[in-house]
DRENGU-368513 format. One record per atom (N, C-alpha, C): x, y, z; residue in one letter. Coordinates in pm, 1 decimal. Example, Ala and Ser with C-alpha at 12.3 -4.5 7.8 and 13.67 -1.06 7.14 Angstrom:
<atoms>
<atom xx="1319.0" yy="-569.0" zz="780.0" r="a"/>
<atom xx="1230.0" yy="-450.0" zz="780.0" r="a"/>
<atom xx="1320.0" yy="-330.0" zz="780.0" r="a"/>
<atom xx="1285.0" yy="-225.0" zz="708.0" r="s"/>
<atom xx="1367.0" yy="-106.0" zz="714.0" r="s"/>
<atom xx="1290.0" yy="3.0" zz="787.0" r="s"/>
</atoms>
This chain:
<atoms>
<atom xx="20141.2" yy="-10052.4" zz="-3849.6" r="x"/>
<atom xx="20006.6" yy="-10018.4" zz="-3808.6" r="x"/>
<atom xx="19918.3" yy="-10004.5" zz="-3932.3" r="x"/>
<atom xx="19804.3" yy="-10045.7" zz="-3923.0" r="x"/>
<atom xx="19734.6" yy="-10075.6" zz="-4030.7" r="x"/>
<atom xx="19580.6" yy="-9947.6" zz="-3982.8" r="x"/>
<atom xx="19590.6" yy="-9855.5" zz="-4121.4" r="x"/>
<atom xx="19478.1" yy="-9718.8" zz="-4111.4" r="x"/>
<atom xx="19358.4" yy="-9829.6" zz="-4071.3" r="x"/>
<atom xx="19224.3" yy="-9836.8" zz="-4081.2" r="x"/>
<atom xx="19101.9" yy="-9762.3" zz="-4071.7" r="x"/>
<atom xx="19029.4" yy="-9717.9" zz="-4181.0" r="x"/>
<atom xx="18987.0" yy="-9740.3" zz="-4297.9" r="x"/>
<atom xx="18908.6" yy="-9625.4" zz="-4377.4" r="x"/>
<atom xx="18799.0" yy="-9636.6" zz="-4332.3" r="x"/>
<atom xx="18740.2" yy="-9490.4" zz="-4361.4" r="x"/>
<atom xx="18604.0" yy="-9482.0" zz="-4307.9" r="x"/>
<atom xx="18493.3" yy="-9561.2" zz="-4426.0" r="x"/>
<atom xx="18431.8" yy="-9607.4" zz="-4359.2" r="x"/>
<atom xx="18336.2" yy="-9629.3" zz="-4436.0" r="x"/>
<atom xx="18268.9" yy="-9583.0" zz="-4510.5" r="x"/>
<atom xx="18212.9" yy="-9649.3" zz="-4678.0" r="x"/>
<atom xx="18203.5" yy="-9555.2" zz="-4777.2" r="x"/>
<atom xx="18046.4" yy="-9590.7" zz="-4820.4" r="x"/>
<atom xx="18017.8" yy="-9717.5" zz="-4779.8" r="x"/>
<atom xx="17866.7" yy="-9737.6" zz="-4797.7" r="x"/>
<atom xx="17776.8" yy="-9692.2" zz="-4699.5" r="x"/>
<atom xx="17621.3" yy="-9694.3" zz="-4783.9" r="x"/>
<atom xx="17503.5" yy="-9642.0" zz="-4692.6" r="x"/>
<atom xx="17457.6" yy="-9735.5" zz="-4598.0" r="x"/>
<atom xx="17469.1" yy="-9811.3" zz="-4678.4" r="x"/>
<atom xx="17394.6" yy="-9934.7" zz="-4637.8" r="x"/>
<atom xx="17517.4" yy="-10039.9" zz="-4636.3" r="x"/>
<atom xx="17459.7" yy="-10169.2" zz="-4494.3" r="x"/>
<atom xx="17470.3" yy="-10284.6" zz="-4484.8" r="x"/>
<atom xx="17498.2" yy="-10382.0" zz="-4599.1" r="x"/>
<atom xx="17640.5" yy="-10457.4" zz="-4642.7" r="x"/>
<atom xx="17583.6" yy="-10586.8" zz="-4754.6" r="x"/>
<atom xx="17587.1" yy="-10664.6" zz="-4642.9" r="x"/>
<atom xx="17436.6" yy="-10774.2" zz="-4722.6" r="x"/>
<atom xx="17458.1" yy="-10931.8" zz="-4667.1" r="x"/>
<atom xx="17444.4" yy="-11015.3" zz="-4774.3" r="x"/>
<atom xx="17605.2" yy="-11107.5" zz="-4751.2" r="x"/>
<atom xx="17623.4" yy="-11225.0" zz="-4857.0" r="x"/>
<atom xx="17488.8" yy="-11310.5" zz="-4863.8" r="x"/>
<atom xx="17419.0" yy="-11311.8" zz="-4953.8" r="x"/>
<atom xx="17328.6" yy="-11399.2" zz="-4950.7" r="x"/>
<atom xx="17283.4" yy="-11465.4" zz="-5114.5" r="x"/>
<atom xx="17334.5" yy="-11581.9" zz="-5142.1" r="x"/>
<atom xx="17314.7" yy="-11644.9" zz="-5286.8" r="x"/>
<atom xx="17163.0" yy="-11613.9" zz="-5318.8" r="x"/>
<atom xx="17140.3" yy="-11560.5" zz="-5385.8" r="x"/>
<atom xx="16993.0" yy="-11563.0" zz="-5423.9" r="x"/>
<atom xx="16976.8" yy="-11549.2" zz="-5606.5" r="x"/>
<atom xx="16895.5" yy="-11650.7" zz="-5653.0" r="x"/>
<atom xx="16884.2" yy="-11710.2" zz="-5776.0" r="x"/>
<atom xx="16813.5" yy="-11531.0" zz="-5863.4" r="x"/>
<atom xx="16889.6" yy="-11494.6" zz="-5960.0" r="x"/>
<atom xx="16837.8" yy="-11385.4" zz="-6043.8" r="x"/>
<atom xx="16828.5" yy="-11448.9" zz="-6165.3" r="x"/>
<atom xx="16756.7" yy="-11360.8" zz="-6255.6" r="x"/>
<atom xx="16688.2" yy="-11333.1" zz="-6421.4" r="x"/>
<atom xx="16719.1" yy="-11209.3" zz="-6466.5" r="x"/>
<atom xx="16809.9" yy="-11232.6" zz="-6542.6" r="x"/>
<atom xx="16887.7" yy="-11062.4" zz="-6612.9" r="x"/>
<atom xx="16810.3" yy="-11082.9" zz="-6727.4" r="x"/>
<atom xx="16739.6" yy="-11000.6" zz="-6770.5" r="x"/>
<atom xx="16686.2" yy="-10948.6" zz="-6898.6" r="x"/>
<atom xx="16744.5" yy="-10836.9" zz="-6961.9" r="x"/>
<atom xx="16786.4" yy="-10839.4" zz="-7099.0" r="x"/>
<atom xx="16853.9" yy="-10739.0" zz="-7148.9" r="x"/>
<atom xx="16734.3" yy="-10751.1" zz="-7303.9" r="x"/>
<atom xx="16831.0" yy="-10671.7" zz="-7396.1" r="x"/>
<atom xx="16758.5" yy="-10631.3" zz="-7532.4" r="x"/>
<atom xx="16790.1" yy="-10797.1" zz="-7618.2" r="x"/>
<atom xx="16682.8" yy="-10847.2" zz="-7604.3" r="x"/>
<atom xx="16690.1" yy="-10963.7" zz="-7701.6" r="x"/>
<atom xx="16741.0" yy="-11123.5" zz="-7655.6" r="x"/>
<atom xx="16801.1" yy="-11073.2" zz="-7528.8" r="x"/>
<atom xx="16865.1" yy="-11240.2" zz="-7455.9" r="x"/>
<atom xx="16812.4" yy="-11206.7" zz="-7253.7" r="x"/>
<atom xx="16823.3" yy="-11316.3" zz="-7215.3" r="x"/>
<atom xx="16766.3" yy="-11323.2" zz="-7068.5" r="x"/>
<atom xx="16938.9" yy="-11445.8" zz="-7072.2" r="x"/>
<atom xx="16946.3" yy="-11405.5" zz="-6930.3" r="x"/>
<atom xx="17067.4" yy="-11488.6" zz="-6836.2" r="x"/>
<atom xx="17047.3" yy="-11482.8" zz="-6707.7" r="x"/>
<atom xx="17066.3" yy="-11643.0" zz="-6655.8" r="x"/>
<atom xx="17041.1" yy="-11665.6" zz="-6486.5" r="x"/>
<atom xx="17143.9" yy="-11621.3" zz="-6420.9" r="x"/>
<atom xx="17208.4" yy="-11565.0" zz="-6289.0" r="x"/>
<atom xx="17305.8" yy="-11590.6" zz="-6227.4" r="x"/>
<atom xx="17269.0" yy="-11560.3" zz="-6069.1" r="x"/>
<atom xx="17332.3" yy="-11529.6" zz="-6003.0" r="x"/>
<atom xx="17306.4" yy="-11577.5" zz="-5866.7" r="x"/>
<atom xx="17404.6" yy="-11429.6" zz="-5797.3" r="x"/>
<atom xx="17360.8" yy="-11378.6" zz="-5676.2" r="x"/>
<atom xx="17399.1" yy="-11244.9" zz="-5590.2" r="x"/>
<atom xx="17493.0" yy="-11326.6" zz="-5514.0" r="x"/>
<atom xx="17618.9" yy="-11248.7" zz="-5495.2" r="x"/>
<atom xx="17678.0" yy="-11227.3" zz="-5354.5" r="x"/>
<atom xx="17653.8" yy="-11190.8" zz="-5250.3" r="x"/>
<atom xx="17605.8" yy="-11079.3" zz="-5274.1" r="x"/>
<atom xx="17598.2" yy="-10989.6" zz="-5151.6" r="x"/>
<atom xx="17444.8" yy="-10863.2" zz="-5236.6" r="x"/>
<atom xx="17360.1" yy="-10843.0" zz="-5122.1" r="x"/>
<atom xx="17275.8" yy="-10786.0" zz="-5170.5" r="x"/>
<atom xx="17282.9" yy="-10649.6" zz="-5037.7" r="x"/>
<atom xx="17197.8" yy="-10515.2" zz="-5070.3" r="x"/>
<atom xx="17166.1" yy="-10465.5" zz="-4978.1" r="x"/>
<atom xx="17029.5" yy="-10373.8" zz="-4988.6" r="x"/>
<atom xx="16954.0" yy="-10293.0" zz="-4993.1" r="x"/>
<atom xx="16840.3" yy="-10223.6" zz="-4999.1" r="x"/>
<atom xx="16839.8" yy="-10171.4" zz="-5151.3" r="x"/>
<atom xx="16982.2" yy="-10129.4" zz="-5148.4" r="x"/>
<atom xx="17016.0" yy="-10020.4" zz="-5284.6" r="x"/>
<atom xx="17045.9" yy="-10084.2" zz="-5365.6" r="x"/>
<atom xx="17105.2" yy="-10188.9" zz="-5414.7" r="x"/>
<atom xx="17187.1" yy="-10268.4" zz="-5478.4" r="x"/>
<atom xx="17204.4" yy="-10398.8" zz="-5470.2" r="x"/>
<atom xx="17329.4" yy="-10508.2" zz="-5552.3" r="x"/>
<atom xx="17365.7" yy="-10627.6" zz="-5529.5" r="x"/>
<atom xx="17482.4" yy="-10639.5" zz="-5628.3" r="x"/>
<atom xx="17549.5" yy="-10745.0" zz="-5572.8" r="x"/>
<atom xx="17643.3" yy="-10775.1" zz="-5620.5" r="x"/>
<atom xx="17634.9" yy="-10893.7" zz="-5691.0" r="x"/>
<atom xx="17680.9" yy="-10934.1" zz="-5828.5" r="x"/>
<atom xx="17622.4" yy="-11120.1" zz="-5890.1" r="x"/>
<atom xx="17784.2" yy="-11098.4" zz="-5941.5" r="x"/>
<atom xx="17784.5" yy="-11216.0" zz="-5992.9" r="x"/>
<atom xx="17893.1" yy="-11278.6" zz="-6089.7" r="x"/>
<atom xx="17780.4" yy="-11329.2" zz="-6203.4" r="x"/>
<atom xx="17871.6" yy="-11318.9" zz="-6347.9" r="x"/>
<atom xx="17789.4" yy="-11318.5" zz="-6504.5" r="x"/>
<atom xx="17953.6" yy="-11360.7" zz="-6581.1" r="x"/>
<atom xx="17869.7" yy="-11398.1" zz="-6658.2" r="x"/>
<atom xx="17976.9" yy="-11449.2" zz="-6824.3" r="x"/>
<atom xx="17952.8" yy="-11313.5" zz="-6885.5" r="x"/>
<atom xx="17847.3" yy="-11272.2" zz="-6866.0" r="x"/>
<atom xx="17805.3" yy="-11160.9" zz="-6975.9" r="x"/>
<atom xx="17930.3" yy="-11000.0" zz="-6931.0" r="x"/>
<atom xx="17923.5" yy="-10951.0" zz="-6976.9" r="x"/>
<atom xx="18011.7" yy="-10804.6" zz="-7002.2" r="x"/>
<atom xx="17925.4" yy="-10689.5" zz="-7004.3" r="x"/>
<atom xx="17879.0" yy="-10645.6" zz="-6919.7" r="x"/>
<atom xx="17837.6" yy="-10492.7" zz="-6960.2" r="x"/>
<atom xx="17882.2" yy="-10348.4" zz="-6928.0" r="x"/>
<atom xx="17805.4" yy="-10248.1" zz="-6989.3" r="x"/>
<atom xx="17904.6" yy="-10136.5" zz="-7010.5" r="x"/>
<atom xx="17820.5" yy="-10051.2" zz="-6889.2" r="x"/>
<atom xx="17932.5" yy="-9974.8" zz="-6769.4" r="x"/>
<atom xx="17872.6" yy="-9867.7" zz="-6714.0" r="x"/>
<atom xx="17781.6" yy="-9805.7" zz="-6769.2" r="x"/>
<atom xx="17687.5" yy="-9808.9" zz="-6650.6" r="x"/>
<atom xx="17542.3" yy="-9720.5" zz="-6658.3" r="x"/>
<atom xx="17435.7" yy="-9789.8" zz="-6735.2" r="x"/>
<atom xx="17463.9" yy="-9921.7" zz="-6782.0" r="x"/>
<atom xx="17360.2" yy="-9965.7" zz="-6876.5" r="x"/>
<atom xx="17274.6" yy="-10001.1" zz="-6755.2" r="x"/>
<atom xx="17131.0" yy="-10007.6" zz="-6832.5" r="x"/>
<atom xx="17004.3" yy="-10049.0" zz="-6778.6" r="x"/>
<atom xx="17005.9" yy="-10200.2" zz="-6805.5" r="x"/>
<atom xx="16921.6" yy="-10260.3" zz="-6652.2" r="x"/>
<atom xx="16892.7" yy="-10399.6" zz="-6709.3" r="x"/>
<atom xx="16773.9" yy="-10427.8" zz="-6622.0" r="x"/>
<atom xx="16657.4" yy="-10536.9" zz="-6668.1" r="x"/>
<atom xx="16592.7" yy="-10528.9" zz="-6577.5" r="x"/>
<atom xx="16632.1" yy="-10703.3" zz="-6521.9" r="x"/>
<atom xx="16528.3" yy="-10695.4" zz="-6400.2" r="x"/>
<atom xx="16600.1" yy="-10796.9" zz="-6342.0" r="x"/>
<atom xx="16462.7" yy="-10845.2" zz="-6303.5" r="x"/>
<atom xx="16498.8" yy="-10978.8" zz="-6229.5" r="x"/>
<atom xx="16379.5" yy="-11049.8" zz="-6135.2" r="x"/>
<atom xx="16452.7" yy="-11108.5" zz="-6034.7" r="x"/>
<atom xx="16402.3" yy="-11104.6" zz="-5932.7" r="x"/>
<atom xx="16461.1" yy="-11201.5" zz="-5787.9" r="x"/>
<atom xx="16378.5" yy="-11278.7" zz="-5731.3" r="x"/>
<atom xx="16443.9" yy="-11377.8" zz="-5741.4" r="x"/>
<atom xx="16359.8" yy="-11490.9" zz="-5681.5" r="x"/>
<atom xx="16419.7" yy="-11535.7" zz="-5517.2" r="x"/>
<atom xx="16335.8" yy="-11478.9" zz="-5417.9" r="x"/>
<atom xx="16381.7" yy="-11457.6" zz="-5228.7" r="x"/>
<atom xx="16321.3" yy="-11632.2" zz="-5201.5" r="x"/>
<atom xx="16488.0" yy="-11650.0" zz="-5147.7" r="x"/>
<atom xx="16451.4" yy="-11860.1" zz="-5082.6" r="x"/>
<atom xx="16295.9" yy="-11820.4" zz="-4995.9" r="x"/>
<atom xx="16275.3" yy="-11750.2" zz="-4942.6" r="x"/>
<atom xx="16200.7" yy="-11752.0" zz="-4801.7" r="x"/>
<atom xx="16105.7" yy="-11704.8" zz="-4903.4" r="x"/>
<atom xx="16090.6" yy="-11693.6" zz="-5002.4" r="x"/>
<atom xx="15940.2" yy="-11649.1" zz="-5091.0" r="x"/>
<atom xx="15853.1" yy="-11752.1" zz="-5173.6" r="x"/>
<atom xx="15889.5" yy="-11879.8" zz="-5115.7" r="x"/>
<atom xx="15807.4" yy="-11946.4" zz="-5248.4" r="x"/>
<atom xx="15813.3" yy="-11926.4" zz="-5374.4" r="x"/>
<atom xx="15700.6" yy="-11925.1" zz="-5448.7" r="x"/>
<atom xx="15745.3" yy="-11892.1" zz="-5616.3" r="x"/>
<atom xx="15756.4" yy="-11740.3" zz="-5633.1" r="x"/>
<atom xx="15697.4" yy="-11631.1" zz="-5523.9" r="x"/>
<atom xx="15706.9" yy="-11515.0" zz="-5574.6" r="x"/>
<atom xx="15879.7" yy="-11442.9" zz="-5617.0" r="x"/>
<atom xx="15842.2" yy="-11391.1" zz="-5689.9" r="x"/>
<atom xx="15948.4" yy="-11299.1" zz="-5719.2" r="x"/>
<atom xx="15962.2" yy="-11184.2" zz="-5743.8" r="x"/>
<atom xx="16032.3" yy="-11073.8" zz="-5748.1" r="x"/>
<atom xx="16077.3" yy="-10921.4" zz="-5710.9" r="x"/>
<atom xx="16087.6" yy="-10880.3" zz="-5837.1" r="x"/>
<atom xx="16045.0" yy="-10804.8" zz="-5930.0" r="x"/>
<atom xx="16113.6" yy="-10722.4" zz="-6035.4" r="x"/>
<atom xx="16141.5" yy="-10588.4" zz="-6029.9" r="x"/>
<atom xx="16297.8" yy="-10591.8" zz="-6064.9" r="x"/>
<atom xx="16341.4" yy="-10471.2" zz="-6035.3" r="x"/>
<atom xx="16454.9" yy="-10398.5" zz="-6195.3" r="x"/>
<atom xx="16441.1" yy="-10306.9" zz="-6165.1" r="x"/>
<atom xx="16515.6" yy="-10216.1" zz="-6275.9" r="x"/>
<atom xx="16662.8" yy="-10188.4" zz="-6249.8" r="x"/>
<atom xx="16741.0" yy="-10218.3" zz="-6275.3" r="x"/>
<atom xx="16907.4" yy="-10169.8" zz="-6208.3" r="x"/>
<atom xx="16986.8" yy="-10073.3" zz="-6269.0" r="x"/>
<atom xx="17121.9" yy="-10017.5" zz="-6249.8" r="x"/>
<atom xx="17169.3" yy="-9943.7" zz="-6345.8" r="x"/>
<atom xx="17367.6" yy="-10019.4" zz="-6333.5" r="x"/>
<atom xx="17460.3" yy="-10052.9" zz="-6404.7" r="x"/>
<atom xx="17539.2" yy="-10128.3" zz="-6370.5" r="x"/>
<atom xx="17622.3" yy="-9994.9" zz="-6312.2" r="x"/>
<atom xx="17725.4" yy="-10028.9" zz="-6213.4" r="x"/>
<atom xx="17768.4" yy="-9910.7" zz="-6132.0" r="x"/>
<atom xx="17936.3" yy="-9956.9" zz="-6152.5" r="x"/>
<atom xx="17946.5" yy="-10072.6" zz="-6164.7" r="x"/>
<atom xx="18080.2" yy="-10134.4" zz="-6180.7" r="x"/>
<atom xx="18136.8" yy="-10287.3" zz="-6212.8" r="x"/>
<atom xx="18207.1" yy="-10319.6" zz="-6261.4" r="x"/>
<atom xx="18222.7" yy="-10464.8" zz="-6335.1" r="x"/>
<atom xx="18354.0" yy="-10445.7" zz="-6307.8" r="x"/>
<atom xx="18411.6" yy="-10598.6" zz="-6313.1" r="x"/>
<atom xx="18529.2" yy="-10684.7" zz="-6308.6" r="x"/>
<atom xx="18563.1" yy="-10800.5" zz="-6324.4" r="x"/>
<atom xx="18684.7" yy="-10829.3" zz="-6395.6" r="x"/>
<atom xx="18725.2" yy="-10987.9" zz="-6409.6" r="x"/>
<atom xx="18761.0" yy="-11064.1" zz="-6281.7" r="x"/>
<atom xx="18703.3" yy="-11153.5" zz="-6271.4" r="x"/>
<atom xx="18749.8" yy="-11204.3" zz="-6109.1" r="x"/>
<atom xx="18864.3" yy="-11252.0" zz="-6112.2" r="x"/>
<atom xx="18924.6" yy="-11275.3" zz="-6266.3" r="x"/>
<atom xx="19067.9" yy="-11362.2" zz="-6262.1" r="x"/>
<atom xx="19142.6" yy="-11297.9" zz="-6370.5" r="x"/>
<atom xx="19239.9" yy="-11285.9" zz="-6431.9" r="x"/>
<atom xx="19311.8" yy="-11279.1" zz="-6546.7" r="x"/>
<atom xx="19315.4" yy="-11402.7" zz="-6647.8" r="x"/>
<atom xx="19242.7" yy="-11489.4" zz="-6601.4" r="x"/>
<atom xx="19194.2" yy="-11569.6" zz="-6713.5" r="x"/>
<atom xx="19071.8" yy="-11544.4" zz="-6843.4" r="x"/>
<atom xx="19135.0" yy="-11578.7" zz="-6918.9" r="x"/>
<atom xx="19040.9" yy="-11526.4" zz="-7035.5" r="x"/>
<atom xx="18911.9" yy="-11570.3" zz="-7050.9" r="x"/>
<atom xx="18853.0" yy="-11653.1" zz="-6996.8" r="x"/>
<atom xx="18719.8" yy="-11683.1" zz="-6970.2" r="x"/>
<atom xx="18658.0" yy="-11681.5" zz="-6854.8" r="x"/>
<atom xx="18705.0" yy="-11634.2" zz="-6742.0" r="x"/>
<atom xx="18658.5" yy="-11588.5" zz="-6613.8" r="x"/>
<atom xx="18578.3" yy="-11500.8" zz="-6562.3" r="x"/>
<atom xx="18472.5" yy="-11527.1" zz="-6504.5" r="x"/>
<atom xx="18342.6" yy="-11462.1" zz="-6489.0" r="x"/>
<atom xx="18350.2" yy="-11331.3" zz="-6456.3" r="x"/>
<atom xx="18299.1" yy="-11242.9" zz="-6487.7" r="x"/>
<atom xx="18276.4" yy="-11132.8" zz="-6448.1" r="x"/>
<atom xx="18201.1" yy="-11080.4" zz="-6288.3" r="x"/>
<atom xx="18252.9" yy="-11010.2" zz="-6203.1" r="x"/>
<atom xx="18216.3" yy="-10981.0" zz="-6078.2" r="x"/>
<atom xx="18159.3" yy="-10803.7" zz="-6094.5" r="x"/>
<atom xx="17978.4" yy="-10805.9" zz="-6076.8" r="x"/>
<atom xx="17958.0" yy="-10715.3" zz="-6099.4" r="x"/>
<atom xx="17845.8" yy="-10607.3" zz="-5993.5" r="x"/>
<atom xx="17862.9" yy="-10491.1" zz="-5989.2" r="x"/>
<atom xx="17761.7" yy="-10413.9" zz="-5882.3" r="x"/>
<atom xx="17682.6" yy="-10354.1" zz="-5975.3" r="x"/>
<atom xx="17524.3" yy="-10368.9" zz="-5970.1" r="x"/>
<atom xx="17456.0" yy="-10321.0" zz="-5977.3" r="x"/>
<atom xx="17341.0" yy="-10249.0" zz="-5868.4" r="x"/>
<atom xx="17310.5" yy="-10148.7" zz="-5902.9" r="x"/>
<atom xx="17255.3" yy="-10034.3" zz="-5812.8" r="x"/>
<atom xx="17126.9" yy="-10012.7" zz="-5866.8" r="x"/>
<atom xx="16966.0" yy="-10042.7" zz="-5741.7" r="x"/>
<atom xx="16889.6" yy="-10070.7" zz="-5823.7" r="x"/>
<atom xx="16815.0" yy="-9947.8" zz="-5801.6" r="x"/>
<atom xx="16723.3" yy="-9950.6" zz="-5932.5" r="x"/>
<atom xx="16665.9" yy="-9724.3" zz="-5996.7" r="x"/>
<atom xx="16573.7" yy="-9773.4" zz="-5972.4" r="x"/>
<atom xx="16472.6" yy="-9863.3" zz="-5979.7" r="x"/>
<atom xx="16347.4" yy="-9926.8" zz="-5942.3" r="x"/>
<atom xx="16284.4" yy="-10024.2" zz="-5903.1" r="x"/>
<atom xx="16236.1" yy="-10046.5" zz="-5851.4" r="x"/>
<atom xx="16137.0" yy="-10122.4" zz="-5797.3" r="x"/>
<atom xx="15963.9" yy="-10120.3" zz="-5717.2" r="x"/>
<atom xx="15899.7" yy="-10177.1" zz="-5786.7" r="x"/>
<atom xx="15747.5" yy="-10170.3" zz="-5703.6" r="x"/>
<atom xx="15741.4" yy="-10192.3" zz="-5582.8" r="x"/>
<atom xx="15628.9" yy="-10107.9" zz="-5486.8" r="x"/>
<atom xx="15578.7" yy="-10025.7" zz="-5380.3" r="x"/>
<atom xx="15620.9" yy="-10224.5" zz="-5290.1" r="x"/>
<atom xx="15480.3" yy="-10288.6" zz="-5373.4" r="x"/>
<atom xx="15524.8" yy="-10430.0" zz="-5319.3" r="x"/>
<atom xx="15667.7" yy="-10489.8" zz="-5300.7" r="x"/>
<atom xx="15714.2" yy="-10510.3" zz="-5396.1" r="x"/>
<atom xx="15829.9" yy="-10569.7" zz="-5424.6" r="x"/>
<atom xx="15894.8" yy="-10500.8" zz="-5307.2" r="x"/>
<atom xx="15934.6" yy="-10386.1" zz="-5291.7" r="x"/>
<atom xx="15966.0" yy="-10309.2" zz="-5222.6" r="x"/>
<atom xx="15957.2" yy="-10365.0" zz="-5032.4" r="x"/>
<atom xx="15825.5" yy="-10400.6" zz="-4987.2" r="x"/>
<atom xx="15827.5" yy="-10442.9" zz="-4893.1" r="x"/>
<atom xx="15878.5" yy="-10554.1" zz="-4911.3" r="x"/>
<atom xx="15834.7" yy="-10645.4" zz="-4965.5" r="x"/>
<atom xx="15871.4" yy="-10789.5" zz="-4957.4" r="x"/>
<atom xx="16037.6" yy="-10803.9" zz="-4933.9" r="x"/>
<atom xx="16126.2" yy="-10737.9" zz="-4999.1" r="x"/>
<atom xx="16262.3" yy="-10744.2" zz="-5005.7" r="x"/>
<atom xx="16299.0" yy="-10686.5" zz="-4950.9" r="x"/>
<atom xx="16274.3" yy="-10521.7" zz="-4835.0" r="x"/>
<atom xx="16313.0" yy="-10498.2" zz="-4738.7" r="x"/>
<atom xx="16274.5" yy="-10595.2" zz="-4560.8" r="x"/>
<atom xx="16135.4" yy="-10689.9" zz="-4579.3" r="x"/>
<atom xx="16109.4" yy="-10756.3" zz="-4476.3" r="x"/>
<atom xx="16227.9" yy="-10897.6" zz="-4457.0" r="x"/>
<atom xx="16296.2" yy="-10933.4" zz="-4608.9" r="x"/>
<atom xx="16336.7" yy="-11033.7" zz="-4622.7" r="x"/>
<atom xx="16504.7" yy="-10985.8" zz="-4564.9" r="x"/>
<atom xx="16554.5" yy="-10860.0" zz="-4581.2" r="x"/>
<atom xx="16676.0" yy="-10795.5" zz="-4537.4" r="x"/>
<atom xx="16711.1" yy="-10827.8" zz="-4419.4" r="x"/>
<atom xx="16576.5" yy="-10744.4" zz="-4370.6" r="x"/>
<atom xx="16595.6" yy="-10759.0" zz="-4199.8" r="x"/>
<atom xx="16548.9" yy="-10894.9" zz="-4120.0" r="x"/>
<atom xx="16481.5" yy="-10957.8" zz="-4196.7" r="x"/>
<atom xx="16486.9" yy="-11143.1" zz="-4139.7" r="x"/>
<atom xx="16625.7" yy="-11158.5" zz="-4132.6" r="x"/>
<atom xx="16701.2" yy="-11136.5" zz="-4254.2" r="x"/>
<atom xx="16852.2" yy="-11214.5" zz="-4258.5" r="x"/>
<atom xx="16951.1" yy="-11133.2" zz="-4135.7" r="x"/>
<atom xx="16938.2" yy="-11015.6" zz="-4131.5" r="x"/>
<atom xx="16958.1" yy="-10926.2" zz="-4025.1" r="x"/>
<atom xx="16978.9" yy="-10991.9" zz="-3898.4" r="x"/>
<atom xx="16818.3" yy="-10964.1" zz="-3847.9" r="x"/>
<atom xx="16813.2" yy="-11047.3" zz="-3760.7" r="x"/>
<atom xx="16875.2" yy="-11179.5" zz="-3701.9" r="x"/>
<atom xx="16881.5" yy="-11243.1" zz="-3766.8" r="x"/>
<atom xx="16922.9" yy="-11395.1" zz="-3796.3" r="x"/>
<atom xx="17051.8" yy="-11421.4" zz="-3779.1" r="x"/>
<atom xx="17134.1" yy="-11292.7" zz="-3833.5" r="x"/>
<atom xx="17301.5" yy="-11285.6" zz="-3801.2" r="x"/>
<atom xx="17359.0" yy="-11262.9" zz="-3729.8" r="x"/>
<atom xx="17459.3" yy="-11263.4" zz="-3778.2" r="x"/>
<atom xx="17564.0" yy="-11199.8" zz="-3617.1" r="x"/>
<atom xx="17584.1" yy="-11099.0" zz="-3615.5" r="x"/>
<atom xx="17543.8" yy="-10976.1" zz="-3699.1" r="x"/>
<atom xx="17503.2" yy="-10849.3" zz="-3674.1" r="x"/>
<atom xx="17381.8" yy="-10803.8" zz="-3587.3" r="x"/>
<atom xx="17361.5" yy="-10934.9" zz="-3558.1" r="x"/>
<atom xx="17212.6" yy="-10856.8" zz="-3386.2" r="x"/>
<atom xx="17272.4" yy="-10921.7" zz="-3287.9" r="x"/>
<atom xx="17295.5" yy="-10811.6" zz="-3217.4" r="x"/>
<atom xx="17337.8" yy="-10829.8" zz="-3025.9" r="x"/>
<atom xx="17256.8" yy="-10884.6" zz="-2991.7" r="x"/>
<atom xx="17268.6" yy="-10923.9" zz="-2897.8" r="x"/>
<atom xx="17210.1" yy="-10982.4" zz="-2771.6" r="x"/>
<atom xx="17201.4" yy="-10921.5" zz="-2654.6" r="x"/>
</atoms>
C-alpha cells in the first residue's frame, strides 16, 4: 500500500515552457520554466547558484506579444538533473517581487492556462 503525503505547496504548478532573462552581477543568461505558479518557477540553467541569492529576472508570456514581466526572485533550491558532469542544473526559484502591473498580467495569464486544462471541471 502506497501512503498519501499531504500536500506541501500553496499554490498550483503549471508546466508551462516560457522563454526567461536571468540577470545577475555582470552576465545575463536565457533559459526557459518548467513549471511556474503565482509564487515561484521552476527553469533548468548551466549556471550554479548559491541558496538565497537574488536574481532579477524578465518573462516573456507566449499569449503576451512583446510584453514582458520583470520580476525579482530569491533561489530556494538547485539540482543536478543527472550525475553527469556537465548536466544542467534543475532549479526553484521563489519570486520577492514584482510590479502592481506585471502582477496582473501574470496572474490573468495563470488562470487562462487554468482554465484551459484539465484542472477545470465541467
Amino acid at each position: 500500500m502506497r501512503l498519501k503525503l499531504p500536500e506541501r505547496r500553496r499554490f498550483i504548478r503549471i508546466e508551462v515552457p516560457m522563454r526567461i532573462k536571468i540577470e545577475g552581477d555582470g552576465w545575463l543568461e536565457e533559459a526557459t520554466t518548467r513549471n511556474i505558479s503565482p509564487i515561484g518557477m521552476r527553469f533548468e540553467t548551466a549556471r550554479e547558484f548559491k541558496k538565497s541569492e537574488i536574481l532579477n529576472l524578465v518573462m516573456y508570456l507566449p499569449s503576451s506579444g512583446d510584453n514582458s514581466i520583470r520580476v525579482k526572485g530569491k533561489i530556494v533550491w538547485q539540482r543536478k538533473t543527472s550525475l553527469e558532469d556537465n548536466a544542467p542544473y534543475d532549479v526553484g526559484l521563489e519570486i520577492t517581487h514584482i510590479e502592481d502591473e506585471g502582477k496582473n498580467v501574470l496572474l490573468k495569464y495563470l488562470c487562462d492556462l487554468l482554465y484551459d486544462s484539465s484542472y477545470h471541471s465541467d
